[in-house]
N, C-alpha and C positions, 0 to 999 in steps of 0.2 A: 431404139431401133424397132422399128415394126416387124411383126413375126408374119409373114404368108410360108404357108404349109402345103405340099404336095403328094403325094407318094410316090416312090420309084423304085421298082424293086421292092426289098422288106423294110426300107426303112421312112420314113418321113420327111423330108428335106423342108425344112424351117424359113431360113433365110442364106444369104450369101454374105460374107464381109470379107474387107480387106484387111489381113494382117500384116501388121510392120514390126519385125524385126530387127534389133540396134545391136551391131555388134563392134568387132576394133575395126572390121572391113566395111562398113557401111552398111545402111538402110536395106536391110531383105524385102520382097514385098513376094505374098504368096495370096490367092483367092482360099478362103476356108468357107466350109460349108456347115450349118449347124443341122442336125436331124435329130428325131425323135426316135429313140433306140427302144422300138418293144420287148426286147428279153431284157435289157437292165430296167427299163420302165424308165426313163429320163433323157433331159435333153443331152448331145453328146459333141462333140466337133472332130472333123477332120479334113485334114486338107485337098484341094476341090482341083489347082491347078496354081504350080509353081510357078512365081516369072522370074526372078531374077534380083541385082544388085539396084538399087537406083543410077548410081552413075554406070554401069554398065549401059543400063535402059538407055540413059541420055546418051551412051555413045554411039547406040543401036538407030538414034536419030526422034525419039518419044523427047519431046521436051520436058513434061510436066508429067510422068511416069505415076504419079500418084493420082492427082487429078485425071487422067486416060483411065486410069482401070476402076476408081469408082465408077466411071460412067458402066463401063463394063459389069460391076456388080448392080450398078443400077439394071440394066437393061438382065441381067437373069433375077433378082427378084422380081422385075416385072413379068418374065417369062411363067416364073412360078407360082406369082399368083392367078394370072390366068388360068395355069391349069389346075389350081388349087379351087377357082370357081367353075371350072366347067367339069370336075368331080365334085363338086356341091351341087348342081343342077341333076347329075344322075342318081346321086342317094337321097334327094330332098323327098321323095315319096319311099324310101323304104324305111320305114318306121317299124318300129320293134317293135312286136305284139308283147313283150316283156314287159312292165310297167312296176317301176320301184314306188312302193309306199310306207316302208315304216319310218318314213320323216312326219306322217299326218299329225302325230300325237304335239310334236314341235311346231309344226306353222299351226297347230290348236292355237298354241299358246302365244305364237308370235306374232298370230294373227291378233289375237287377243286384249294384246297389249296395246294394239294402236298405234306403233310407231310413226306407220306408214304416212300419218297426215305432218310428224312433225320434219320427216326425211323428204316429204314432196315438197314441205316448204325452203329447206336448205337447199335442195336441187335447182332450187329458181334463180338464182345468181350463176349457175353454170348455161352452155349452149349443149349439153348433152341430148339427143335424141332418142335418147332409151331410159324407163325408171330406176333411180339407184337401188329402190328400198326393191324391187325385184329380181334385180341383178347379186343384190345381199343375199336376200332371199335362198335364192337360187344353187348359192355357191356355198350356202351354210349349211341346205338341205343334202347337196352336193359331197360334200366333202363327211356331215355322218354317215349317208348310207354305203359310199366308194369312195374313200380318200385316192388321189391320183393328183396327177400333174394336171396345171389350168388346161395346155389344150387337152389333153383327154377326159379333164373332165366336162371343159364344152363340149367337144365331138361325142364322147360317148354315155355320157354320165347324165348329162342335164337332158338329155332329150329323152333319157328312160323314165323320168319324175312324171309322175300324172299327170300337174300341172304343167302349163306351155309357158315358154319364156323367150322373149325378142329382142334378143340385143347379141351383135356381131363376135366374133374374137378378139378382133380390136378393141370394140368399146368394152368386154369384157376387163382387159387389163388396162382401160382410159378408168373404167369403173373403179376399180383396184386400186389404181394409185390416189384416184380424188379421197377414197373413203381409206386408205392409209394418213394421206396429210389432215383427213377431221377425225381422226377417230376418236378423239375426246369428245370432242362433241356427240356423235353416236355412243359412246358410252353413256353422255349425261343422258343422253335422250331415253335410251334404255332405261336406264336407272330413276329417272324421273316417272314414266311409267308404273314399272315392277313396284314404286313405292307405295303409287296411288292405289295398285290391287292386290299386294302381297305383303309389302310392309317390311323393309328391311331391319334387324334388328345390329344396333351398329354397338349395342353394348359391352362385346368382344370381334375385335378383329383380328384375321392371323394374316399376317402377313411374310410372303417368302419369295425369293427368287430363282429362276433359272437360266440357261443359257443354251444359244439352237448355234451349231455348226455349221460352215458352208466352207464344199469343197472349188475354192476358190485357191490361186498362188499368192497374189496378194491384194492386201488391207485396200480398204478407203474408208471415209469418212464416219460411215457407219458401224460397216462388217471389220472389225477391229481383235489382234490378238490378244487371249487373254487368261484369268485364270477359266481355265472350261472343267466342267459339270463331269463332264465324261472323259478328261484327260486326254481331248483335241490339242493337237499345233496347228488347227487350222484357223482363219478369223471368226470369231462367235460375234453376237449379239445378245442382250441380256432383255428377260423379261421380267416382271415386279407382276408378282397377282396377289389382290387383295382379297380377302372373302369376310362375307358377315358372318355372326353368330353361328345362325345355320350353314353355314357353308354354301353358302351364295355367292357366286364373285361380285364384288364391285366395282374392282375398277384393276386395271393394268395398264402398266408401263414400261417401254421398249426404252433402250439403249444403248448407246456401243459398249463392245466388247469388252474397252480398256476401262471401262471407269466401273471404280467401286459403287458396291450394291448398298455399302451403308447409307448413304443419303438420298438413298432412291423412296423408302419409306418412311421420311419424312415429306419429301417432293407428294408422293401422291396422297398420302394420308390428310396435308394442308390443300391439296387439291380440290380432293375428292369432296373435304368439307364445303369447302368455299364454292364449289360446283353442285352440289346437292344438298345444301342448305343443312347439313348435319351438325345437329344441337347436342350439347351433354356431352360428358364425361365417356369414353371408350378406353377399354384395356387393349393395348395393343400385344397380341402375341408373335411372338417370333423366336427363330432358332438361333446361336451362337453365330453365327455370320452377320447379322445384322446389329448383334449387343456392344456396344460403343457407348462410351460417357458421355459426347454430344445426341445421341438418340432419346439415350433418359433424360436427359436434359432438354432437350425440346418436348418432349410428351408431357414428361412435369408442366416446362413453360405454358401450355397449352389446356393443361387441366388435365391432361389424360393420365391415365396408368397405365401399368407396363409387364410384362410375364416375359421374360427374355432366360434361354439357356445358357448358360456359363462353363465353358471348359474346366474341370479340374485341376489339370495338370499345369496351367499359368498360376494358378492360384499361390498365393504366398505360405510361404512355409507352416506358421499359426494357425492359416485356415486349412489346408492342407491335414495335419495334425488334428482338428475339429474332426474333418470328413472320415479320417481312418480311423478312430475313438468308438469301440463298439456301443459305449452308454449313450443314449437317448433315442437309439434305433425303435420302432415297431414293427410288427410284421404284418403287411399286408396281405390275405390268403383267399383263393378262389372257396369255390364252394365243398371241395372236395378237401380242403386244410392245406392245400401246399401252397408254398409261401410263393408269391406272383414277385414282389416285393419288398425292399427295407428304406424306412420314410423317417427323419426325425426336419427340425426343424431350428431356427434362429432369428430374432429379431435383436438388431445394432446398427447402430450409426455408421455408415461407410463412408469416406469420402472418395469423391472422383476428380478427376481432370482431363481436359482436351482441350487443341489448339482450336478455337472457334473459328470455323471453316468460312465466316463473313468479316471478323474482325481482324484474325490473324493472331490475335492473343491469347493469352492461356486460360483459361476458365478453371478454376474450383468450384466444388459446393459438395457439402456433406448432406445426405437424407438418410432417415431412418429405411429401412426395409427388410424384408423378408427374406430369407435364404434357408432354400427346401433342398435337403441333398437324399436320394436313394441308390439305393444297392439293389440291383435288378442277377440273381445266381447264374442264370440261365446266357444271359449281356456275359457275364463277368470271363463265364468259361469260355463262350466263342472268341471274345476278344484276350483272352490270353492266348487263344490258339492260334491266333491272327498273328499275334507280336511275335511268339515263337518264332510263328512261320518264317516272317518277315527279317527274324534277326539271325535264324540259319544260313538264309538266303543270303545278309550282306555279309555272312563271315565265309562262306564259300566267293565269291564275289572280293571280297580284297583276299584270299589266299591265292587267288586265281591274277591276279593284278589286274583285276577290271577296271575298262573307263567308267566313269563319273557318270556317263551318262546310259549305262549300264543296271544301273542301280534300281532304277525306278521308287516304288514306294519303300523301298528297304533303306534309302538314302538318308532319312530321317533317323535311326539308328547307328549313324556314323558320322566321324567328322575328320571332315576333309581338309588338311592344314596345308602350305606352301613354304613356312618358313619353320626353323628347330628350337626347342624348347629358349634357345637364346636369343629368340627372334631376327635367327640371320634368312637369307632367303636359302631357296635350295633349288636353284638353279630349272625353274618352273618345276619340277618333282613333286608330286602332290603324296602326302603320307594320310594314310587312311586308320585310324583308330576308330576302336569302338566305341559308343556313347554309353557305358555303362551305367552313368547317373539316370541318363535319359529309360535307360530301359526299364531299370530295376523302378523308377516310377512308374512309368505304365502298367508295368506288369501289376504295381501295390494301387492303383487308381482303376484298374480293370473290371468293370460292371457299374459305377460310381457314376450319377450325373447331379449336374447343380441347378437349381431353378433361384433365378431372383426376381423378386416382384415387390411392387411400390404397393400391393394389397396385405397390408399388417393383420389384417383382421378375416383375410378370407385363410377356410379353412386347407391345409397342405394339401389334401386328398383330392381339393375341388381343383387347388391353381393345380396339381399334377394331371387330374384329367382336362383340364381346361387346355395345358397345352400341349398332351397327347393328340387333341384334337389336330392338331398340325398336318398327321397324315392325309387327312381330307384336300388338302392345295399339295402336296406333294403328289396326291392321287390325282388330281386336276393335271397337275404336270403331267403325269404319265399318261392319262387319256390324248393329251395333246400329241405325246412324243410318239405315243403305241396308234392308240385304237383313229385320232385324226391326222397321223402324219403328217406332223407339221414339218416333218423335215425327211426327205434333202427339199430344199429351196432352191429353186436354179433361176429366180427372182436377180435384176438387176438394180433398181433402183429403189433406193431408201424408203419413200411413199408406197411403194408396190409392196415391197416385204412385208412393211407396217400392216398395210390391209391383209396381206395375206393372214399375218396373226390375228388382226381383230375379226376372219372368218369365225378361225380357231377357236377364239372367246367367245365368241357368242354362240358356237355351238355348244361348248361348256357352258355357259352361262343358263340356253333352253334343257341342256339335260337335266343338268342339277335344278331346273325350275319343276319340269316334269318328275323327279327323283324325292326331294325335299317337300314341297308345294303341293301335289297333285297326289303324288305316291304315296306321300307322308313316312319317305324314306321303308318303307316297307320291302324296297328288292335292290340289291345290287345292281352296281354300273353295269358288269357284264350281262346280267339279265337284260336291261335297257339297250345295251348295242347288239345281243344276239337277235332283238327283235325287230329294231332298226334297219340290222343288214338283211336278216331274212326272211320280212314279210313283204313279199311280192304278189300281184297277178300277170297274168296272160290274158291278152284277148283272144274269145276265138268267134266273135261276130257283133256287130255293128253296138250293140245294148249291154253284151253280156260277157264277164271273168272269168275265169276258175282260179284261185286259192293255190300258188304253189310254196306258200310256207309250212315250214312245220306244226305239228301239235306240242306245245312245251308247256308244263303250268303254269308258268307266267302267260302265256297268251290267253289260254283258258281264264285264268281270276284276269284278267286284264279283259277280257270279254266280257264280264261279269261286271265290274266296274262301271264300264263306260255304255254299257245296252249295247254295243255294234256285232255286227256276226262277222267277225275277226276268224271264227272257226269256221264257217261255212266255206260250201265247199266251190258254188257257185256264187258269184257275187253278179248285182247289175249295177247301171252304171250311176243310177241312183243311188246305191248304197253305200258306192266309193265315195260321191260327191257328199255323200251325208258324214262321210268319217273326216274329209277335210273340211267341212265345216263343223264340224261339234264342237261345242264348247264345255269343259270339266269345271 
């Protein structure tokens, strides 16, 4: 559905549709109207104008009660986009003397790269009459310095960018969707790039995933229910972000919500190769969500190695018995002597198995590997305090004769039976017992994590810091989720959403190039968006600025850096144009 957008009153009016309601009395039909709600900042609905039953309708003498009242919605979104353009002809001259620029440092580099010849070339098979690679552009620039909804960030966002940019609200989300269904392709394109000027180092990769929520009633094809990140009942969708060495993304992969994350970093990992011509041996790192005997088992196949986290508390009883055995511990200590902390290690032969998800049959194979276990004090106490918590919680909770669903995370802690020790039923009556086994392990595994890696010969200390580094893409995530707002999404269509994420990436992708690459990781992310969001001008005549960001020592050494007068207090219009083109 095409969006035409109006004001009336304080709020926005979007479009008009016709809702059909099915009930045991028949077919309801009401006109609804979608608006743009500035105090919640999204798009909202409500109902515009009730009519009635369908067969009511037809006994009213309307033959075709549905067919009648689209026209009807046709004929007020025609209404409203007219006056959605004749309030375009009266603001198209009040241009904001306000002018956003801490995206310059990023189209440095974006510009940098070159994309733009190989995105002008993909665009020649479409009839589009606006450029993709500026429209990208646009909405990347867009979205680090004022993350907002698309139309607000056309209406108010894109026209504050110092640079000018020509393409509709329409073709805005026509743009969207086309560069949601390629964005493989714009990733290789990227990535083929950044290779030739920056050099990715693919000798460890970490690989993890997340999941974005939408407050939608229900599922389709995509936006699907699932396990979610943040303990949603609403449908998610799942994201795969890969990163090199340095912490560079390389590639991501969108999902429905229902399907497992384990064979998703297989999927792009043989992608990403086979797309970007990636040679040699890579250690793949990743967290316990991903570690499965089919995963080791393809990266072996493959040539790869592997740094994967291991739950404790599955672990079989023997091993188990290893990890609580205080002999072969050491103590890791800061500089000050307190122990950060406790590291020993083991190499043996394990064997694995999995149902192989192409053949259907069982797979064995034994490899030698490494297995790194620490004792972290500081872990050990929180998470005892946790389980504590957790386990007061469920014994107040079945004293109480709470439901099941009551429980939340305490549920794990208890078990819920329907039938009596004789296994008769008990006439649905659910008896709630405590997990004693279950607790008194957590509480004895509390601080305890396990590392397994296919690297026998790297040292415990490095594969431990090697897959600490993890936080770096968990941090990726939270730029995306915090400082780019990649959600709420009020996106309809599959292609549309995808592009909206691959905005998202590629604004993480120029930070962390600007952060890693240019900065030589010298300043935190937050330094890099406080400067983003608040280095602005004003105009206040035809040549000439004034500077209304702050003095912070980041912008000062970041002045110093780059030669620009970032600090100055009057800027002209030369010196702007010199900051968007510089090259580092």
């Amino acid at each position: 559905m095409v969006l035409w957008c109006y004001n009336v009153g304080e709020v926005i009016i979007m479009a008009y549709f016709l809702k059909k309601t099915n009930n045991k009395k028949g077919t309801y039909l009401q006109i609804y109207s979608s608006f743009y709600d500035p105090e919640r900042g999204h798009t909202a609905h409500k109902a515009y104008k009730p009519l009635g039953y369908v067969h009511e309708l037809q006994e009213k003498g309307i033959a075709n009660p549905i067919s009648f009242y689209k026209e009807e919605v046709n004929k007020l979104n025609q209404e409203a986009k007219a006056a959605k353009n004749a309030n375009k002809i009266k603001q198209i001259s009040d241009d904001s003397p306000e002018k956003l620029l801490g995206y310059f440092p990023l189209k440095n580099i974006n510009d940098r790269l070159a994309v733009k010849k190989y995105i002008d070339l993909m665009q020649t098979t479409t009839d589009f009459r606006f450029n993709v690679f500026d429209l990208i552009s646009a909405l990347v620039y867009a979205r680090l310095v004022q993350p907002c909804s698309k139309y607000k960030t056309y209406d108010e966002v894109i026209p504050k960018l110092f640079d000018s940019y020509d393409f509709s609200l329409n073709q805005l989300y026509d743009g969207l969707e086309y560069i949601g269904y390629e964005y493989e392709k714009i990733i290789e394109i990227y990535n083929h790039q950044i290779q030739q000027m920056y050099q990715f180092d693919t000798s460890h990769t970490y690989f993890d995933c997340t999941n974005f929520y939408f407050e939608i009633d229900k599922e389709d094809t995509f936006r699907r229910k699932g396990p979610s990140k943040e303990n949603r009942k609403e449908p998610i969708v799942g994201l795969g972000l890969l990163l090199d060495a340095n912490q560079i993304p390389i590639g991501m992969k969108m999902f429905p919500g229902n399907q497992s994350e384990k064979p998703v970093i297989r999927n792009v990992i043989d992608e990403l190769k086979k797309r970007n011509s990636v040679s040699g041996r890579t250690i793949q790192i990743a967290d316990k969500g991903l570690n499965c005997a089919e995963n080791i088992f393809h990266a072996l196949k493959n040539g790869d190695g592997y740094i994967f986290s291991k739950s404790v508390k599955l672990l079989p009883e023997i091993e188990r018995t290893w990890v609580l055995l205080p002999n072969g511990y050491r103590d890791i200590k800061n500089e000050n002597g307190d122990v950060l902390y406790r590291i020993k290690e083991c190499v043996d032969e394990f064997e694995y198995k999995f149902n192989d998800s192409e053949t259907g049959k069982v797979r064995k194979f034994k490899i030698t590997e490494k297995r790194i276990v620490t004792f972290n004090p500081k872990l050990a106490k929180k998470q005892i305090f946790e389980i504590n918590k957790e386990v007061a919680k469920a014994k107040l909770l079945k004293a109480s004769q709470a439901k099941r669903s009551e429980y939340g995370d305490s549920a794990k802690y208890v078990i819920f039976t329907t039938t009596d020790k004789k296994g008769n039923d008990t006439d649905g009556k659910v008896k709630v017992t405590m997990n004693e086994e279950l607790i008194q392990r957590s509480l004895e595994l509390a601080g305890y994590n396990m590392l397994v890696t296919s690297e026998i010969s790297m040292h415990d200390k490095a594969v431990y810091t090697a897959y600490h580094n993890l936080w770096r893409i968990e941090e990726s995530f939270r730029v995306m989720k915090t400082q780019l707002d990649a959600r709420p999404v009020y996106l309809q269509k599959e292609d549309t959403i995808i592009g909206h994420f691959l905005i998202c990436y590629l604004a993480v992708l120029l930070t962390r190039l600007l952060q890693f690459k240019v900065l030589k990781n010298n300043y935190c992310t937050e330094d890099l968006f406080d400067f983003i969001r608040d280095f602005r001008v004003a105009q206040i005549s035809d040549r000439k600025y004034i500077n209304l960001s702050r003095a912070t020592p980041f912008i000062k050494e970041f002045t110093a850096l780059c030669n620009l007068p970032l600090t100055s207090y009057f800027l002209s219009n030369g010196e702007i144009k010199k900051m968007l083109s510089h090259r580092f």
